[in-house]
N, C-alpha and C positions, 0 to 999 in steps of 0.2 A: 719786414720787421724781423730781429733778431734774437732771440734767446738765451740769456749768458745766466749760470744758477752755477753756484760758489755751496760748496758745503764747508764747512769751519767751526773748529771751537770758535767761542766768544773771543777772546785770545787775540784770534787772530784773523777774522772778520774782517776789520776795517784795516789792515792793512794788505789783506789777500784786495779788496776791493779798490782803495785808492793804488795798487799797483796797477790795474788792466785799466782803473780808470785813465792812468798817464800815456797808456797806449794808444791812443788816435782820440778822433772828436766825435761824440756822440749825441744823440739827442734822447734822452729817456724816457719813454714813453709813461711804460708801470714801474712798481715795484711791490714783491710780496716778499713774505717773512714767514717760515714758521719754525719751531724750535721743537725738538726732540726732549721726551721728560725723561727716556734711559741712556743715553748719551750724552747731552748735552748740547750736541753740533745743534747747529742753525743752520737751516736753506737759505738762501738767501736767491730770488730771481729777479732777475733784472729786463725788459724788455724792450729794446731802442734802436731808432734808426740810426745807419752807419753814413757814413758822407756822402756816398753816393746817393742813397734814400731822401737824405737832406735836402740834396742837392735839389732831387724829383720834386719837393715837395714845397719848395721855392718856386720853381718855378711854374709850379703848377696854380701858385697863388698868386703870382704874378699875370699870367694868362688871364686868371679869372679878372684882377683887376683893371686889368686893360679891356673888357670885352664892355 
C-alpha cells in the first residue's frame, strides 16, 4: 500500500488531485482530510494500491476461488 498526501489551498485541491489521478490506475483504499484553522491549506491523504498490488490482489482471490 501506498501513501500519496497533497497539501493545498481549497483553490486548488481538486485540481492538484484529479492531475496525479490521470497518472496511472489505482485502487483507493482510504481517504482522510483535515484542514488547518491558521492557513487554510487542507491535508488531503490518500491511501491505494498501485497496479502491481492490484494485480497481487487478483489473483490472490482468484487462488482462493479455485481452491
Amino acid at each position: 500500500m501506498i501513501c500519496k498526501v497533497f497539501n493545498s489551498s481549497k483553490t486548488q485541491l481538486e485540481e492538484d488531485v484529479n492531475d496525479w489521478l490521470k497518472t496511472g490506475k489505482y485502487e483507493i483504499f482510504a481517504i482522510t482530510q483535515t484542514e488547518s484553522s491558521t492557513n487554510g491549506y487542507i491535508t488531503f491523504t490518500i491511501l491505494y494500491l498501485d497496479s502491481k498490488e492490484i494485480r497481487t490482489k487478483k489473483l490472490k482471490k482468484l487462488n482462493k476461488v479455485d481452491k
